[in-house]
C-alpha positions as CSV (number, residue, x, y, z in Angstrom):
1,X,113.8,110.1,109.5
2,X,116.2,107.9,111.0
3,X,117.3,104.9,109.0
4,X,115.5,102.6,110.7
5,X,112.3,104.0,110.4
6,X,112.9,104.5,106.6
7,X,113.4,100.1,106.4
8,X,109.9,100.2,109.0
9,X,108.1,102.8,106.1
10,X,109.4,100.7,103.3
11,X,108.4,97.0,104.6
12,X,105.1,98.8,105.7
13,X,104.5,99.8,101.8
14,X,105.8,96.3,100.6
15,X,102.4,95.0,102.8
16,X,100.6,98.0,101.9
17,X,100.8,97.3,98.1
18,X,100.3,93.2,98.7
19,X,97.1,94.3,100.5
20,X,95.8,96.4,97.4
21,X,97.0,94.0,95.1
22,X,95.0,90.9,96.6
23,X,92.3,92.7,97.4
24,X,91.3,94.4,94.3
25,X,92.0,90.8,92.3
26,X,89.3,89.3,94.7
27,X,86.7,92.5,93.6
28,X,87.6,95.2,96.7
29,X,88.6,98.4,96.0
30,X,91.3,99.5,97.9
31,X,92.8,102.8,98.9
32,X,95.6,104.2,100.9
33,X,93.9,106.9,103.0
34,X,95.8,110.5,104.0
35,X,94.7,111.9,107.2
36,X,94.8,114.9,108.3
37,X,95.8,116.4,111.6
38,X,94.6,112.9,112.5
39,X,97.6,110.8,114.4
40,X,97.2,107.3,114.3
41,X,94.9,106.7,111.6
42,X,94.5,103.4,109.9
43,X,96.9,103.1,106.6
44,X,94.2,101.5,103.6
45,X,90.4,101.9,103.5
46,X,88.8,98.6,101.9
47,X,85.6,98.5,100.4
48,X,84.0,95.2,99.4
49,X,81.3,94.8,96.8
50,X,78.3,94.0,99.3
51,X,78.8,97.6,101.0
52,X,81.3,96.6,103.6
53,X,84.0,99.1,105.0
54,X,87.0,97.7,106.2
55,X,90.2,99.8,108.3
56,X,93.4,98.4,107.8
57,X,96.8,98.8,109.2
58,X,99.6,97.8,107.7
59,X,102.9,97.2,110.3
60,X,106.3,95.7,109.7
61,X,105.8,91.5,110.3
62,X,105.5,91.0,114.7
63,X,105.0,94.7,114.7
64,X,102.3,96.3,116.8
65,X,100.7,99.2,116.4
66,X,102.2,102.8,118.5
67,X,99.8,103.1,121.6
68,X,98.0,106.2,119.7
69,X,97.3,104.0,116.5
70,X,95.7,101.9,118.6
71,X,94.1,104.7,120.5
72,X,92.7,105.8,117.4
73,X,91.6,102.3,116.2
74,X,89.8,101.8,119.3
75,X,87.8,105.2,118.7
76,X,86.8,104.4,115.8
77,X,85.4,100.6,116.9
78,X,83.1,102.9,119.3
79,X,81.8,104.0,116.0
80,X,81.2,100.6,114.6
81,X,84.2,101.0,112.6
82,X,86.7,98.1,113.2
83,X,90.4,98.3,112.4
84,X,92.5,95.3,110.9
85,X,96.1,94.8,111.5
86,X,97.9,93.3,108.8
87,X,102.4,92.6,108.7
88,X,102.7,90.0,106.5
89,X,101.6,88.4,103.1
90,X,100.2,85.5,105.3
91,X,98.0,87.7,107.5
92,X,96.8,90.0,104.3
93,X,94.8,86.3,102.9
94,X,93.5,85.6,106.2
95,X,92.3,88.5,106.6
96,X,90.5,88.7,103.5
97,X,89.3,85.2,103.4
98,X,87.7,85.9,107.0
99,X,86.0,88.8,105.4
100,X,85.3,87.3,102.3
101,X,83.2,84.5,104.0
């Protein structure tokens, strides 16, 4: 993995980790999800406490995700399955406070 890629896999996991951690102190439970033979995948599965299934992608802050992340995230929203993008510890409490109305 080239170095760069290594920084982009370690900031992910900083945002990955700030995501589980504020998450799971507002009730969720959070989990980092391992796909298989499945390429662009979202990174963390959220569940909150009314029944609710959140997908969540974690990306380096002004990131975007690759085209087939986003390929994949718009497959599953044909499913009723909607994909968050998350690349910073701002974004991680807006998105929870929007889901947590």
């Amino acid at each position: 993995m080239p170095r760069t890629r290594k920084l982009a896999a370690i900031r992910e996991k900083v945002i990955q980790l700030h995501l589980i951690k504020e998450a799971e102190e507002r009730g969720a439970m959070a989990r980092k999800l391992s796909w298989e033979a499945r390429v662009g995948a979202p990174d963390i599965q959220l569940f909150i406490p009314d029944g609710r299934v959140f997908f969540i992608e974690c990306k380096m802050r002004d990131e975007t995700p690759r085209p087939s992340q986003q390929a994949e995230h718009r497959r599953m929203s044909e499913f009723g399955h909607f994909v968050h993008v998350v690349d910073s510890p701002e974004t991680v409490r807006e998105l929870l406070a929007r889901i947590y109305i």
